[in-house]
N, C-alpha and C positions, 0 to 999 in steps of 0.2 A: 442595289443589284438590279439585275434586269425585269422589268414589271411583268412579264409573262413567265420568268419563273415560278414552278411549284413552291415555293417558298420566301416569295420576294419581300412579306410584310413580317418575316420573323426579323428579330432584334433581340438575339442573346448575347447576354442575362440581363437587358432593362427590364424594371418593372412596369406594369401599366399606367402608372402615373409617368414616371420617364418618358415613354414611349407617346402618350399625351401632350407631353411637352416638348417632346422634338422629330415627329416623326410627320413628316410634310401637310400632312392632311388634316393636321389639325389648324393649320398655319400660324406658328403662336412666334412670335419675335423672340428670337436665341440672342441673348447677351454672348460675343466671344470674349475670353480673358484674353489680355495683351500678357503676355509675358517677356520679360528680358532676360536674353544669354550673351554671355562673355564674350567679347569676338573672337578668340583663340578656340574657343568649344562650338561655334557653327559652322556650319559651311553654304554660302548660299552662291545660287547661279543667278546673274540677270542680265535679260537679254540685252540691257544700256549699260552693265557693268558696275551699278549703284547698288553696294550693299545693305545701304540705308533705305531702300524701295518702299518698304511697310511705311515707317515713317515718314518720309518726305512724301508718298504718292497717296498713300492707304487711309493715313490718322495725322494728317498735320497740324491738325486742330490741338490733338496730344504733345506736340513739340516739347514746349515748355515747361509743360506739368509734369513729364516724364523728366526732364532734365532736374526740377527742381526736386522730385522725389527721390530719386536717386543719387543727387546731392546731399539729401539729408541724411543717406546709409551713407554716408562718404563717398560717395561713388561717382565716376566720371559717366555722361553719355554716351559719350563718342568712342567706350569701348565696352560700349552693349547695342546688340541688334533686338528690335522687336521681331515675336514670334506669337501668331495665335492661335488658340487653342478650345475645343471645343468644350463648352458647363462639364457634359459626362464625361469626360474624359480630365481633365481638370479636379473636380471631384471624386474620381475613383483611381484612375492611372497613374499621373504623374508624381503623388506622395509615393507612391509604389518604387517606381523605377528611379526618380530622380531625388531623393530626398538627400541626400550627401551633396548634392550641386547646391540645394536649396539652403542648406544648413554652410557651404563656403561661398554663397554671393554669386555660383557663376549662373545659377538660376534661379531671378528672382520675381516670384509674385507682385503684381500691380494692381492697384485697388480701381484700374481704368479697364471699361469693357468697350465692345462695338456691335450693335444693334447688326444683326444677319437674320433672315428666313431660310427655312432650310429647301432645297431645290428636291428634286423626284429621288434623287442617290442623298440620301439623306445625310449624311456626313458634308457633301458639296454645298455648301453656303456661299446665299444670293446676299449680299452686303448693301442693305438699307441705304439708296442715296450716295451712292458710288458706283462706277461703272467697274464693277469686278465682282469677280466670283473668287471663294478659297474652297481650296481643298483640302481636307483635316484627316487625322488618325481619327477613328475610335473604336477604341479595343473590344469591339460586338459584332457578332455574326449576323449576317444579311447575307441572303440565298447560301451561295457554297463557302464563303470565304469572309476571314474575320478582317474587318475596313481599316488595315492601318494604310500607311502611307510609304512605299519601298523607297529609300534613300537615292540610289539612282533616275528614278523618276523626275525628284526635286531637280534632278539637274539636266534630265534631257529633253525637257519639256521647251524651257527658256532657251538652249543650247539649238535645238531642232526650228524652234519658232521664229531664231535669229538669222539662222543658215536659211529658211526655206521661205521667209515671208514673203518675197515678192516672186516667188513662183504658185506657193497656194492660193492666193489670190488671183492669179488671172482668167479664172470664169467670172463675167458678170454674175450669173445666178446663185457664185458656190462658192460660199467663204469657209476659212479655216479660222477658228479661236487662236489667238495667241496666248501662251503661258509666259509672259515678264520676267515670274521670280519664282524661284523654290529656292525650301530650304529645310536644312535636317540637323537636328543635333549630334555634335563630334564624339557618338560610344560608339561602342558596338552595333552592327548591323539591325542585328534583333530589338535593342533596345532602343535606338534609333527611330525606328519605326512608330514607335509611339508619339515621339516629337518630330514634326515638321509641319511642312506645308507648302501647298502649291497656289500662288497667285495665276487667272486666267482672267483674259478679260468676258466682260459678260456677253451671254450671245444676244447683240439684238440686228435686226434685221431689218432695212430699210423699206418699207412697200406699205401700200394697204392693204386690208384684210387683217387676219388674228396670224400672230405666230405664236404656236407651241410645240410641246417634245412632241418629237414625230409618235413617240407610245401611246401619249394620249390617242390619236387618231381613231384607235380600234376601243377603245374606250367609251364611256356611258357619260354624257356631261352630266353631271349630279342634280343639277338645277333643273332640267326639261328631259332628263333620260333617256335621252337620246345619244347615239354612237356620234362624234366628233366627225367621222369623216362623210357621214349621211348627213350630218349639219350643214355640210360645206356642201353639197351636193343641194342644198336645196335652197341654201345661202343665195347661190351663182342664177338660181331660178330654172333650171335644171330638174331636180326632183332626183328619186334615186330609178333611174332608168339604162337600161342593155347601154345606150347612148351616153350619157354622163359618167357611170363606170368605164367603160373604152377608154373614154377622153379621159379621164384623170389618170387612171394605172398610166397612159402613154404619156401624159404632161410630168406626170411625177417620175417616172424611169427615166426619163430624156434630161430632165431636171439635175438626177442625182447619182447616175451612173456612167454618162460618158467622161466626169472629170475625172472619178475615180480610177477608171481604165488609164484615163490619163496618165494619174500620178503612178500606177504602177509600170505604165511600158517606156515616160520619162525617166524617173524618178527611182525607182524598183519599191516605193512606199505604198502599202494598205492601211489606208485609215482603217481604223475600229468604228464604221459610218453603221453601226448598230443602230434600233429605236430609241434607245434611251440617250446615244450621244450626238445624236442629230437634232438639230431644230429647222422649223419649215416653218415659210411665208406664208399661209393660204390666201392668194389675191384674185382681184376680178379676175374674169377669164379665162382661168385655167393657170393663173399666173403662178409659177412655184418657184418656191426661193429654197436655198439650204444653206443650214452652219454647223458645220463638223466640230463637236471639242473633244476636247482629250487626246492628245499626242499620244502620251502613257503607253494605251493599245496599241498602238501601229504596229505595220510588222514590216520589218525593212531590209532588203535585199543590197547588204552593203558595197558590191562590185558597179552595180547600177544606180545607185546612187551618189561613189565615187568619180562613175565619170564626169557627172554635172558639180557637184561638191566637191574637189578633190582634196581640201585638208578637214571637210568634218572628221569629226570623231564620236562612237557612243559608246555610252559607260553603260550602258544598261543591257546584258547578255539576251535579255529576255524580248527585245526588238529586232532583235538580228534572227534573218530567218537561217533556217540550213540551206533552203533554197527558194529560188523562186517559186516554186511549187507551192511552199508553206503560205507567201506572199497572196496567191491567188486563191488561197484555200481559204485567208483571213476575209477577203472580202465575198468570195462566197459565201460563207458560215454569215457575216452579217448583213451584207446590201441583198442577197437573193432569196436566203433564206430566211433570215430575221424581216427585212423591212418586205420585198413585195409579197413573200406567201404569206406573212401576216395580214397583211392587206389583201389579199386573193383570196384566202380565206376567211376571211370575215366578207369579202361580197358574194363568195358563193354560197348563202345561204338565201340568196333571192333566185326565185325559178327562173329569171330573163338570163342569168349568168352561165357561162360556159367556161368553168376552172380551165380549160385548157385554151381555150382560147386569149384568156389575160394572162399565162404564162407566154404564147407564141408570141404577145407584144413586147414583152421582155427582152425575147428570146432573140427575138429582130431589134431591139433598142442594141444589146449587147452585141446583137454582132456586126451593129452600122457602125458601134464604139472603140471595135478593136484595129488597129490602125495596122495595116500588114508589111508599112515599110518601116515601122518600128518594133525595137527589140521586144522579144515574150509573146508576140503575135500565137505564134503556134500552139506555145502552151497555154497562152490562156483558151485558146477554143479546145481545146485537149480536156482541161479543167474544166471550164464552166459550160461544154454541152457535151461531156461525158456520161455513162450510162446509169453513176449512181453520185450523190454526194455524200459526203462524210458529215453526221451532226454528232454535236455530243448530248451525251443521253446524260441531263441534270437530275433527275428523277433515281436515277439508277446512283450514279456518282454522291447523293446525297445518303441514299441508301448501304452505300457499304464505304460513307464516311470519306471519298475521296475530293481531296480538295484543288492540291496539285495536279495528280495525275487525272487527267480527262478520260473517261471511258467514252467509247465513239461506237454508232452502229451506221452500216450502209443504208439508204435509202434508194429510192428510185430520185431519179433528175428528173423535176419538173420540166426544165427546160430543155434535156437531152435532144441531140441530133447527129446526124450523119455530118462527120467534119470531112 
């Protein structure tokens, strides 16, 4: 969940010892179980059309050993798919849900694992020595919501990645992750849930300099104690000065918001370009780079994204906005008010800083960004320098136990102005 949540380090019901052993900060190498299901009981998406993705891309190395183990249950390969699966979940979940599969052969346990480290969303594993990341159920609460994995997702990840790769790509500065493969066991929705997974590739990013999640930024480095983004300020030789903040708030909005505008006045797509699903370049200069993961979130304005795509299709209800509105509400809620007031508030606790003045850079980035001979122009300055924003109040929502329904209160607009 999101690291600036009240609640981002719970993990119910693991114990202390669990939570020891899988929860990022410790950094301890997760064994994932491979497991095999039936190919009539999965369903999987990919973006090359390969069933076989895990296997032939993921654990090749397993080819054989898998074929001959499951030749000695009598069993053929080539009508089982590899699936993996995270230790706690493994160990507490799937005897739960799936034991009648396991008890007729469609799902069967393998004595073969694969070395992962867990990434900041603790459930998302970084895969030791492979260029990919998976994303796993595990049936434990972090911040508002319990981490399984929505069956839909599995499939419009790979679906969306396939239709839109060579349009997310064309900012040099701004890459989009792709999702390859997902995939969900054939029950029930609910139960479903607990089995799947989503293949992404991993985000790395071409430049010099450190990349990391952009969350960390506003963060303590544990080694020298220092805030991440005051590193990089002094890094550059710079120091943290009225001048070096300027320049970065400007480098970094210029970096990371006029694609996005992009992709919604093209495209009618909001990435979910939160802290925690972004990653950044920090390079000589001023040099900033970005990589967006997780499709999952987006929020997609199907009429306008039809005209560029005209036979996509999504499965997933919960990407589809009502309106455009919703579209421009998604990237507010995270590029404005997640990534730069996080970052504006954390530099205005220096006297040289003037909070309103690295919002007015913003304010001016976003409105060189919005392009007036393309679709949404209006609404988005309607939106993003309207007189209050909508957040949702997690504190509150945690409080009276809402997970789904979002409770929202108005605020003032930092960035507000006369349109």
């Amino acid at each position: 969940g999101h690291p600036t949540h009240p609640l981002t380090k719970t993990k119910l019901p693991l114990t202390m010892e669990e939570v020891r052993a899988y929860a990022p900060e410790f950094e301890k190498e997760i064994p994932l179980q491979i497991m095999m299901i039936e190919k009539d009981h999965v369903v999987c998406t990919a973006m090359d059309g390969n069933d076989q993705f895990i296997i032939d891309e993921i654990i090749p190395e397993y080819y054989n050993q898998i074929r001959v183990f499951l030749k000695s249950l009598g069993l053929k390969s080539e009508d089982y798919r590899a699936i993996l699966v995270h230790p706690w979940q493994y160990n507490h979940t799937i005897g739960k849900y799936f034991e009648a599969w396991i008890a007729k052969k469609i799902l069967i346990p393998t004595p073969f694992t694969i070395l992962s480290k867990a990434t900041l969303s603790f459930r998302t594993m970084s895969l030791i020595d492979k260029p990919y990341h998976v994303k796993l159920p595990v049936d434990a609460q972090a911040t508002s919501a319990v981490r399984t994995v929505s069956t839909v997702t599995t499939v419009d990840g790979p679906k969306l990645s396939y239709a839109l790769q060579n349009m997310l790509n064309q900012y040099p500065g701004f890459k989009v992750a792709m999702e390859p493969f997902g995939e969900y066991a054939n029950v029930d929705k609910d139960t479903a849930r607990q089995l799947a997974c989503i293949i992404r590739q991993k985000p790395e990013i071409d430049g010099k300099g450190a990349t990391v999640v952009s969350a960390s930024l506003v963060n303590k480095n544990p080694i020298d104690q220092k805030v991440i983004v005051d590193s990089y300020l002094e890094w550059l030789n710079q120091g943290v000065t009225k001048e070096s903040i300027t320049t970065f708030i400007e480098r970094y909005s210029q970096a990371l918001i006029p694609p996005l505008i992009a992709f919604i006045q093209n495209y009618g797509i909001a990435l979910e370009a939160h802290m925690q699903n972004t990653v950044v370049n920090l390079g000589p200069h001023f040099d900033i780079q970005f990589l967006v993961r997780d499709l999952g979130g987006s929020r997609i304005d199907l009429e306008t994204l039809q005209h560029r795509v005209s036979d996509i299709k999504i499965t997933n209800d919960s990407l589809i906005a009502d309106s455009i509105d919703a579209v421009i509400a998604k990237f507010q809620h995270a590029v404005i008010q997640n990534q730069m007031a996080e970052l504006i508030h954390h530099f205005n606790q220096y006297d040289c800083v003037e909070e309103t003045e690295l919002f007015n850079i913003v304010q001016q980035v976003v409105a060189h960004a919005i392009n007036p001979t393309l679709p949404h122009a209006n609404e988005l300055k309607d939106i993003l320098f309207g007189p209050t924003i909508t957040v949702k109040a997690l504190l509150n929502m945690r409080m009276e136990n809402k997970v789904k329904q979002y409770l929202n209160i108005e605020l003032d607009n930092p960035i507000k102005k006369e349109v």
